[in-house]
N, C-alpha and C positions, 0 to 999 in steps of 0.2 A: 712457578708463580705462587702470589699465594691463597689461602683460602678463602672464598666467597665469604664477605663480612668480618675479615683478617685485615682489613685493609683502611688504611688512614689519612686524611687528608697532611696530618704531619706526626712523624715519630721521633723521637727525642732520647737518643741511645747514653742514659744516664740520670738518675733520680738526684743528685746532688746538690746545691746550690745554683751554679750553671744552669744547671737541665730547669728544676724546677722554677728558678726566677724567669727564663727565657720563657717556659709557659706560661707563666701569669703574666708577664711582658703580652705574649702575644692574643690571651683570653681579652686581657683588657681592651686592645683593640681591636678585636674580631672573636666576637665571645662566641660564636654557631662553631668555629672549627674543631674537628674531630680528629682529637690530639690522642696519641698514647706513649707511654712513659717505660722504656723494659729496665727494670732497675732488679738485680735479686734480691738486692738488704731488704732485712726489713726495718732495719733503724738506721736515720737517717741524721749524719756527722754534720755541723755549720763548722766548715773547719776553720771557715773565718775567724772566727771566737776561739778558737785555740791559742791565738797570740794572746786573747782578753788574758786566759787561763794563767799562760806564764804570765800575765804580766799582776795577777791579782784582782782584777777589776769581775771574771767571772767565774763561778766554778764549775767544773768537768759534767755536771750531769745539764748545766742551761745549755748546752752546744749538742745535747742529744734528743732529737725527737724520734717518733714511729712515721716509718715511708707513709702511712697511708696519709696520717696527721698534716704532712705537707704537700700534698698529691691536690693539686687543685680540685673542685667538684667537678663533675663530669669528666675529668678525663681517665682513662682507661689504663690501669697501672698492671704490664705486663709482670711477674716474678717469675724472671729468666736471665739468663746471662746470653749473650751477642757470640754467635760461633763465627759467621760470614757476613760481611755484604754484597750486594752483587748489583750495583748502582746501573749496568747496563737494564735491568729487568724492576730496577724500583725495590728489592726486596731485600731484607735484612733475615740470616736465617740464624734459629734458636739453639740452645747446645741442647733444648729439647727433641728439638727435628723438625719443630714448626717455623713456616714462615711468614712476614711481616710485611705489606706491602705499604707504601706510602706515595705520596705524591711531593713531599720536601722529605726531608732527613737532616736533623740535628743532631749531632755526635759530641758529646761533653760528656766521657766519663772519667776525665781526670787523668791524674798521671801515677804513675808504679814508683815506689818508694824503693830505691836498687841499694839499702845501706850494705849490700855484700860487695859492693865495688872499693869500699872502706876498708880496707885488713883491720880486723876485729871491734868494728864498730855497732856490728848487730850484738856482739857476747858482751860487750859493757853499755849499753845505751840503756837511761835509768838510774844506772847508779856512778857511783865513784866520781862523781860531780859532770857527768855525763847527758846529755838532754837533746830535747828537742823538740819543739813548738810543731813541727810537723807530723807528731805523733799523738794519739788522745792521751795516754796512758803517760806519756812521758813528761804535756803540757803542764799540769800540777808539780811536779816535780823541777817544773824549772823555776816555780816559783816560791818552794822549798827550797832550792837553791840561794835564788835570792836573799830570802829571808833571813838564811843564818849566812849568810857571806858576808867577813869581816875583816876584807881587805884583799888583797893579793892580785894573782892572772886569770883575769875570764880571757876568753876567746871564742869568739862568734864566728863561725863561718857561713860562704856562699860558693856553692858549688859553680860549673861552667853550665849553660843553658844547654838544655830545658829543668826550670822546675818554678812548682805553682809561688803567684803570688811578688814578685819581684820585689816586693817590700819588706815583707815577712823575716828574712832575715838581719834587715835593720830596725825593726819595728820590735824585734825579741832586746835587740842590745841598748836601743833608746830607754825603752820602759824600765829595763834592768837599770842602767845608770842615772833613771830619774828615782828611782825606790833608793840605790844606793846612796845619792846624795842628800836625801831625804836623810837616812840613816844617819849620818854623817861620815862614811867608811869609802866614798869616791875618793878623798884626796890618797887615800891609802890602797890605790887601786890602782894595777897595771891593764886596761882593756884595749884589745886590739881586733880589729875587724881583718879577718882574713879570707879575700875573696879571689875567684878564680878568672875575674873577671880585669878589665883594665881602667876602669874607671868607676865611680861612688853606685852612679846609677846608668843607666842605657841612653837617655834623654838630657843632652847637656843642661836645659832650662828648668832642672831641679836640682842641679847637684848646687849651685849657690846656699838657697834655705836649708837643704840637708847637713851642709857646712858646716852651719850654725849652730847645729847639735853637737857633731864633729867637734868643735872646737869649745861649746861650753863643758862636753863631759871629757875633755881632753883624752878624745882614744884614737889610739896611731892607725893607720890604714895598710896595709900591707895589699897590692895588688898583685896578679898574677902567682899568686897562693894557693895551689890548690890542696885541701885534705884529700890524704892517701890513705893513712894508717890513724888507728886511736891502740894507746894501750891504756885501758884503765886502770888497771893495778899500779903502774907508775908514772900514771895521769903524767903523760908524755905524746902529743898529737906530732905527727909526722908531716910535712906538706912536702909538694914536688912545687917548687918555685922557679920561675921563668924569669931572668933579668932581662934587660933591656936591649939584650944581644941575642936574645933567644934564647941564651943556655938554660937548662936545664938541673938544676941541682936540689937534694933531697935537704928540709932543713927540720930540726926537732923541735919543739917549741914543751915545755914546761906548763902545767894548767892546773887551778882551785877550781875553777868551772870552765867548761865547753859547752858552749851553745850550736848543734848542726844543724845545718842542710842539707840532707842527705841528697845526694843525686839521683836525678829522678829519670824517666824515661817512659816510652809509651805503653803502653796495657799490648801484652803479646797478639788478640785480636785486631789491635787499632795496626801494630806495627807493621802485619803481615797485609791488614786491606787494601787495596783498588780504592781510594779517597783521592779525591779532587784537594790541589792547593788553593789556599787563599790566600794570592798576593795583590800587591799595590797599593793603591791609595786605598779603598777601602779596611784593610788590614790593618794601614797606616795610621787612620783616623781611631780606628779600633783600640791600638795597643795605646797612642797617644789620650787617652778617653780613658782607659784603664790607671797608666802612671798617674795622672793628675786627679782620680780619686785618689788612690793608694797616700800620696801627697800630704792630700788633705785630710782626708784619714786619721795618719799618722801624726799631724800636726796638732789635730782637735783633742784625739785623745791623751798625749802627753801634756795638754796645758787645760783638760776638763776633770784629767785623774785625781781623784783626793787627795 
C-alpha cells in the first residue's frame, strides 16, 4: 500500500495536454479535490501546435512550456516515471520504488512513436524532404519544406490505428496544399494521401466536407497503403498495399516531399498493465466528440490562415 499522506483523491498518470486539461476540467468543478500529476519532463510539448508549426502559423519554442508553468495551483506534481499499477490495491508504483495511492486514476501519457517499424525511416527523418508533424524538431522542417517546394510529388501518410490525433495527418497536407496554392505551385503538384486505412476518415459524417478539400487541392487518395520502408537518399517510400481482394503487394512510390505518421503504439508500462477497457456508448460519444472538434479545427484554421 502506499504511504500515509502518499495518497490522492485522483492521480493523473501523465502531465501532457490530456493529463493537464482533464485537471483543470475537473478543478473547475470541484476545486477541494486532491489531485497529483506523475509526469518526469520537465518541459512540457502542446503537441497540438505542432501541426500550427508545419503549417507556418506557429513557431517551435510557442508549443514549449516548463511542467511546473502548466501544473494547475494546488496540485501536487509527482517528477517520476510509472513502473506498476496495481488497480486491485488502488496503487500506482514509481520506478523510484514509491508508491501512489488514489481513489480514481487517470492514465493519459500518450503514445510511443515506433518510426523503427519504418525500414530506414528513423536514419532520414529531417532531412532529404523527409518530415513529420509528430516530431518537435522535425515540425519546422516541414514547413521549410513547404516553403521552398516548387512543384513536384508530396506524399502524406497515415499509418493503421493506434496513433495520436486522427486528423493530424490530414491537417499537415491541407495546410501544405493551402500555402501551396497560395504560391501558385499546386497546379504543378502531384499530392497524394497515402493511408493504411480504408476510408478518408473513421466517421462517415465527415468524409463529405473533408471531400471538399479533397477535391479543391486535387490530391489522389490512395487507401489500404501502408508505409514500410523510406530511402532517403533516393527519396523513394516503399508501401505494402492491399487491393480489394486482399492481396498484398509491395509498391514504390517516388517523393520531393514526404509527410509521416509514424506508427505509433503503447508506452511499454501502459502495454504490460492490469487496465480496465473502456467500451460502448460512453467511449462512443467520446471519440465521436473528439472527431467533430478535429473537424472544426481543421476547417477554422485553413480558412482563418493568412
Amino acid at each position: 500500500m502506499s504511504e500515509q499522506g502518499n495518497s490522492y483523491d485522483i492521480v493523473v498518470v501523465g502531465g501532457g495536454s490530456a493529463g493537464i486539461a482533464t485537471i483543470s476540467s475537473l478543478l473547475k468543478r470541484r476545486y477541494w479535490l486532491n489531485i497529483a500529476v506523475i509526469e518526469p519532463k520537465e518541459e512540457h510539448h502542446y503537441q497540438p501546435g505542432w501541426t500550427m508549426v508545419g503549417g507556418g502559423i506557429f513557431v517551435t519554442d510557442e508549443t514549449v512550456r516548463s511542467q511546473k508553468s502548466v501544473t494547475p495551483k494546488g496540485v501536487t506534481w509527482i517528477k517520476d516515471e510509472v513502473s506498476s499499477f496495481d488497480p486491485d490495491n488502488n496503487n500506482v508504483t514509481l520506478k523510484s520504488g514509491a508508491t501512489v495511492g488514489y481513489d480514481h486514476l487517470v492514465v493519459s501519457p500518450g503514445l510511443k512513436l515506433n518510426l523503427d517499424a519504418v525500414e530506414g525511416l528513423a536514419e532520414t527523418m529531417g532531412k532529404n524532404g523527409v518530415t513529420s508533424n509528430y516530431i518537435l524538431d522535425s515540425a519546422a522542417y516541414t514547413w521549410d519544406l513547404v516553403q521552398s517546394f516548387k512543384g513536384g510529388k508530396a506524399i502524406f501518410t497515415q499509418p493503421p490505428l493506434p496513433f495520436k490525433c486522427a486528423g493530424a495527418p490530414q491537417k499537415a497536407m491541407y495546410l501544405s496544399c493551402d500555402e501551396w496554392l497560395k504560391m501558385g505551385v499546386l497546379e504543378d503538384s502531384d499530392v497524394e494521401f497515402c493511408s493504411a486505412g480504408p476510408a478518408l476518415f473513421g466517421v462517415a459524417d465527415y468524409i463529405p466536407p473533408l471531400m471538399k478539400y479533397v477535391d479543391k487541392y486535387n490530391i489522389q487518395l490512395n487507401f489500404g497503403c501502408n508505409l514500410v520502408a523510406v530511402d532517403g537518399d533516393r527519396k523513394v517510400a516503399t508501401f505494402a498495399v492491399t487491393d480489394a481482394d486482399g492481396k498484398s503487394s509491395r509498391v514504390e512510390k517516388e517523393f520531393d516531399m514526404l509527410h509521416v505518421c509514424p506508427p505509433q503504439c503503447a508506452l511499454d508500462f501502459v502495454a504490460k498493465a492490469r487496465l480496465p477497457r473502456i467500451t460502448g456508448f460512453y467511449q462512443l460519444i467520446f471519440i465521436r466528440f473528439n472527431i467533430q472538434n478535429l473537424v472544426m479545427f481543421l476547417v477554422l484554421v485553413i480558412q482563418l490562415r493568412p
